[in-house]
Backbone as CSV, one residue per row, in Angstrom:
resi,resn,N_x,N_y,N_z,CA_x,CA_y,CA_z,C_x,C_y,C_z
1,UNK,106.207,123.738,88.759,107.600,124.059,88.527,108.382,123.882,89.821
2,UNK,109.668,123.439,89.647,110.076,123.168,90.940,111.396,123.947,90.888
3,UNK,111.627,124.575,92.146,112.540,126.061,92.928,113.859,125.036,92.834
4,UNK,114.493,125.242,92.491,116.712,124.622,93.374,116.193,125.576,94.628
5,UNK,116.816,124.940,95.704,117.542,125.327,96.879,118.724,125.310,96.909
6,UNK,119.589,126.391,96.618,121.030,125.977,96.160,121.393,127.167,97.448
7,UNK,123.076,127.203,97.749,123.865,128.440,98.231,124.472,128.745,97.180
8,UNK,125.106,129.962,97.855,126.000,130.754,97.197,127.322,130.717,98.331
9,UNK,128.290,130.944,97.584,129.773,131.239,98.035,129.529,131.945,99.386
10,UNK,128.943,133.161,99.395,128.889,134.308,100.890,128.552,133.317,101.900
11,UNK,127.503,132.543,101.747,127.306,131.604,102.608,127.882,130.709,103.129
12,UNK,129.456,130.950,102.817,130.132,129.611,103.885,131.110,130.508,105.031
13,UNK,130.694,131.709,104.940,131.156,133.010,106.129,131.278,131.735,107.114
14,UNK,132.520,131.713,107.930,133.079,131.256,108.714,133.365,129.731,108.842
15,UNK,132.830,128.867,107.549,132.934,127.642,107.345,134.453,127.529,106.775
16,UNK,135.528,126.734,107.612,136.766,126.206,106.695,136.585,125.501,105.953
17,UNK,136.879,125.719,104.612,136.964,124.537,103.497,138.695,124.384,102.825
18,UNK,138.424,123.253,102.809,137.630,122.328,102.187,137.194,121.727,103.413
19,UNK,135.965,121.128,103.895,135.681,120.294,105.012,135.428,119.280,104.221
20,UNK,134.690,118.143,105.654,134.209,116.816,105.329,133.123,117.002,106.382
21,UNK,132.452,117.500,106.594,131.175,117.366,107.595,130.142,117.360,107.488
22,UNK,128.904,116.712,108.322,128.143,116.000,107.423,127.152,117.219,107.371
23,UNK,126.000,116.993,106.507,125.177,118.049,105.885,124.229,117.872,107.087
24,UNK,124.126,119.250,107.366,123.362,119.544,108.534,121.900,120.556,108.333
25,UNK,120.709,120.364,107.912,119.664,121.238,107.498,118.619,121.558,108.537
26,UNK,117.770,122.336,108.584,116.564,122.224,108.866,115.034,122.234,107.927
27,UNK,114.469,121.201,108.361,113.331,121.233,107.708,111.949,121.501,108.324
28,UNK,110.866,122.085,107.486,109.268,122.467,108.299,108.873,120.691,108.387
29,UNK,108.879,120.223,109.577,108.517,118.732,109.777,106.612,119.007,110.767
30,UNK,105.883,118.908,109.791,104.470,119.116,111.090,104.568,120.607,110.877
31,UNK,103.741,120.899,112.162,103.949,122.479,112.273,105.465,122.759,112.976
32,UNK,106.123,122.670,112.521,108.020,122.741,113.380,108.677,123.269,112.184
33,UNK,109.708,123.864,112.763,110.734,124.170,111.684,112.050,123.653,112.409
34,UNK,112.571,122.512,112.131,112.865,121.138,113.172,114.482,121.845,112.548
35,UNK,115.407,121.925,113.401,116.720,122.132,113.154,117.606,121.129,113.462
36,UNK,118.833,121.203,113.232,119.800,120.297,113.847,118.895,118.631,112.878
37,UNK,119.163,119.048,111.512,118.308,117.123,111.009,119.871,116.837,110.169
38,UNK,120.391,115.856,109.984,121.547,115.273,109.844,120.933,114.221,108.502
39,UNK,121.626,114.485,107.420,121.062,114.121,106.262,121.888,113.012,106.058
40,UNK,121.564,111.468,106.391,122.990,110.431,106.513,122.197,109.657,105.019
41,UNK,123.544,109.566,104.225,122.958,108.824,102.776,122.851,107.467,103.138
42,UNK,123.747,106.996,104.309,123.864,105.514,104.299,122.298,105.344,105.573
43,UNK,121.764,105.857,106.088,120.663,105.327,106.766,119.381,104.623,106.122
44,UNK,119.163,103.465,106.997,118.101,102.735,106.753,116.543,103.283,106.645
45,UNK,116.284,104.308,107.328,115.007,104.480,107.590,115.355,106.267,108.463
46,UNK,114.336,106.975,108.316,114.049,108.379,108.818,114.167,108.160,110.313
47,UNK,114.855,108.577,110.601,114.912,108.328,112.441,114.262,109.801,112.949
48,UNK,113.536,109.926,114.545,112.861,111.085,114.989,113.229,110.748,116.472
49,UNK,113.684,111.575,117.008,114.582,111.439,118.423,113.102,111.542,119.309
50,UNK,112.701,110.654,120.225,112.226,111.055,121.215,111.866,112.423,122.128
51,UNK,113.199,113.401,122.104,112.999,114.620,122.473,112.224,115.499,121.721
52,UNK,112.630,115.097,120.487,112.330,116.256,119.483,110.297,115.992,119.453
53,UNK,110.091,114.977,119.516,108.582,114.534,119.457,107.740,114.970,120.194
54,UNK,108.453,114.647,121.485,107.920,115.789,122.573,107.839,117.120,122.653
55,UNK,108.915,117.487,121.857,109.267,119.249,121.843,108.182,119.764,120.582
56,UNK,107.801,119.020,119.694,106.752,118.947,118.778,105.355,119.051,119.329
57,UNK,105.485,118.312,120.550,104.152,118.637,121.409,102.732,117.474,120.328
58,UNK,103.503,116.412,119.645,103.023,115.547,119.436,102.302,114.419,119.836
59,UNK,100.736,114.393,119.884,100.176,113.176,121.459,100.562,111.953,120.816
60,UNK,100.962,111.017,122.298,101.568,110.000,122.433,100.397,108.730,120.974
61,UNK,99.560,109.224,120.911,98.561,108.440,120.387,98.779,108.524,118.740
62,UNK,99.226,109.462,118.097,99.969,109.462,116.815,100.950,108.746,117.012
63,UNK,101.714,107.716,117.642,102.866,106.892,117.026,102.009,105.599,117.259
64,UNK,102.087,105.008,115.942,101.303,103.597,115.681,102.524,102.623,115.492
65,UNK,102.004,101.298,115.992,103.154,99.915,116.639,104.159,99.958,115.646
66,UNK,105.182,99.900,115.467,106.466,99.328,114.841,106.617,97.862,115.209
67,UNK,107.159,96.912,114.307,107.465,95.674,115.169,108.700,95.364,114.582
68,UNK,109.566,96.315,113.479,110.919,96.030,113.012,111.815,96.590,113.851
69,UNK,112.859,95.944,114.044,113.591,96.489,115.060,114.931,97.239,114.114
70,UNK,115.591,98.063,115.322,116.960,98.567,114.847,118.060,98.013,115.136
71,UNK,119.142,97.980,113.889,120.523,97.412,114.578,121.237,98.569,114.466
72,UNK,122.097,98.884,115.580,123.067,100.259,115.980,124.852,99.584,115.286
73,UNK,125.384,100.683,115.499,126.965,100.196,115.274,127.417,99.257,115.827
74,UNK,127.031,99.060,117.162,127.440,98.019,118.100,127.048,96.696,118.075
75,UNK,126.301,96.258,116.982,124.806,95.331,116.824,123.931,94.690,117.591
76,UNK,124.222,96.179,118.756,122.681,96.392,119.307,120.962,96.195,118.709
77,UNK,120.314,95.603,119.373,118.861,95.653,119.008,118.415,97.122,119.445
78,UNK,117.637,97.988,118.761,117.070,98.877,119.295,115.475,98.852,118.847
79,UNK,114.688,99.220,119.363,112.916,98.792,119.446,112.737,99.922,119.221
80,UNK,111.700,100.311,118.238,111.579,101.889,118.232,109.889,101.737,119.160
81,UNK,109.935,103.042,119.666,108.791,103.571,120.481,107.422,103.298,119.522
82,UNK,107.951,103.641,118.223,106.597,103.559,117.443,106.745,104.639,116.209
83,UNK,106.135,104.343,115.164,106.192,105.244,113.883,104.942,105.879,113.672
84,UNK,105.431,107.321,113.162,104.007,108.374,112.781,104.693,108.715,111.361
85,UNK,103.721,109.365,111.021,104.212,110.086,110.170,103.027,111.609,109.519
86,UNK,104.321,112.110,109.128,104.545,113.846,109.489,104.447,114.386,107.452
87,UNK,104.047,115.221,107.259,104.529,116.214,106.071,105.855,116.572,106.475
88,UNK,106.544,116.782,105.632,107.901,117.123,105.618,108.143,118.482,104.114
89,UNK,108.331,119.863,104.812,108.444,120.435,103.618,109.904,121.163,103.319
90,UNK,110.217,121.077,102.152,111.747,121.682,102.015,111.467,122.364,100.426
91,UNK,111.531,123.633,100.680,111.129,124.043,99.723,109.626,124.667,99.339
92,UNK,109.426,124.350,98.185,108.075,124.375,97.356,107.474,123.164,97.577
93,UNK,108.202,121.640,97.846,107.868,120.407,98.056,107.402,119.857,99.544
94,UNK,106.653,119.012,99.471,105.885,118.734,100.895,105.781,117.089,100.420
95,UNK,106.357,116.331,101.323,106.317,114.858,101.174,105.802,114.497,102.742
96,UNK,104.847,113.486,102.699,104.498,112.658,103.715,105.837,111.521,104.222
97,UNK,105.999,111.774,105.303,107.381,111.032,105.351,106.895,109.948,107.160
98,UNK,107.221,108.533,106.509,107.241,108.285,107.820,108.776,107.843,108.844
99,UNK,108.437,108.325,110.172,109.461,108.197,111.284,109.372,107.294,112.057
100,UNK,110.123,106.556,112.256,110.332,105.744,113.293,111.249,106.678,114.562
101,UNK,110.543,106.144,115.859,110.415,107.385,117.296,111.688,106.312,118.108
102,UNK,112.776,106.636,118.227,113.483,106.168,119.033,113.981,107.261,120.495
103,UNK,114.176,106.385,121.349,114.378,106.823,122.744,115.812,106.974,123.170
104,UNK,116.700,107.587,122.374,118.136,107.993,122.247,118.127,108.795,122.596
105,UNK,119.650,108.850,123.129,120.130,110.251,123.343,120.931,110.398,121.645
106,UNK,120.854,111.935,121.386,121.514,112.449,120.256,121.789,113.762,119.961
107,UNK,122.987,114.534,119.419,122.819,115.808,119.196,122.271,116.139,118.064
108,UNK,121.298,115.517,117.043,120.732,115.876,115.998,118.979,115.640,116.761
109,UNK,118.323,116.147,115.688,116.970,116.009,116.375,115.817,114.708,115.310
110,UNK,116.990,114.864,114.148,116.071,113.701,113.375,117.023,113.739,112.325
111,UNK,117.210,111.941,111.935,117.800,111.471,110.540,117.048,111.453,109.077
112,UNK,117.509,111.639,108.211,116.619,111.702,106.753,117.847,111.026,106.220
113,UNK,117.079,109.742,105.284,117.968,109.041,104.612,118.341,109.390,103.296
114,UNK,119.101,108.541,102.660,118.853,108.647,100.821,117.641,108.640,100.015
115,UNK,116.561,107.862,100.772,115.088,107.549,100.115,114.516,108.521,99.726
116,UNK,114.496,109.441,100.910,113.764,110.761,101.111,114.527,111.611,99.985
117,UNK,116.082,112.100,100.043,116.570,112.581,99.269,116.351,112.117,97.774
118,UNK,116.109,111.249,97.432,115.776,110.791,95.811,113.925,111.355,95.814
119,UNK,113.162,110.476,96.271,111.837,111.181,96.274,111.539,113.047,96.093
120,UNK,112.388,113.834,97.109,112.510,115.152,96.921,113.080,115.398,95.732
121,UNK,114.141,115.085,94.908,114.708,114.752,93.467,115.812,115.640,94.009
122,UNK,116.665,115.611,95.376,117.463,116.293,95.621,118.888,115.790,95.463
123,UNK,120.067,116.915,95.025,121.274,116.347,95.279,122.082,116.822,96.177
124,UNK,122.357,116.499,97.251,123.032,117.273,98.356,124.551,116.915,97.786
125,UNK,125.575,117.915,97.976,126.083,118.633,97.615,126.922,119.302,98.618
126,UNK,127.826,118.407,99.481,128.354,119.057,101.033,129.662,119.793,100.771
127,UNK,129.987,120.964,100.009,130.692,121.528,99.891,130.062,122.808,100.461
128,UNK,128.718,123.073,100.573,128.415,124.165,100.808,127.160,123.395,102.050
């Protein structure tokens, strides 16, 4: 049987609405309860910040070769460090999710695309 993760109204205590900002969660990624993850519908692929990998205390030897590269806004090439991949749990649900490890600076600690969101059978819902 599968749980909704839904809010309630009390829960937007100090949020102005109506906003437009983007959905901001945390998820149990590994043994982490990884904050600051930025749920972008339009992303290509699960992005995992360099910092955050380290702060995971993840050995360098779990990220296996990538050889697809990234294009940024700028249509920059970006090379990722290398892809692992992690359990990802939200909820009652636990999906194997893989990351590609980039060496950015960022104020989020990891991207989750639309893919992930359909697989979880989730509908985000940024009013709350």
């Amino acid at each position: 049987m599968e749980t909704p993760i839904t809010f309630a109204d009390e829960e937007l205590d100090g949020v102005l609405v109506p906003h437009n900002d983007e959905l901001v969660i945390t998820l149990r990624i590994g043994e982490y309860d990884v904050k600051k993850i930025i749920v972008d519908q339009g992303a290509s692929t699960e992005i995992m910040y360099y910092h955050t990998f380290k702060k995971m205390e993840l050995p360098p030897s779990s990220l296996k070769k990538c050889l697809v590269p990234l294009v940024d806004f700028s249509a920059q090439i970006i090379w990722p460090m290398g892809k692992v991949t992690l359990p990802v749990r939200a909820g009652s649900v636990v999906l194997k999710t893989d990351f590609l490890v980039v060496d950015l600076p960022s104020s989020y600690n990891v991207i989750m695309r639309r893919t992930w969101m359909h697989k979880m059978k989730a509908i985000p819902y940024k009013y709350h």
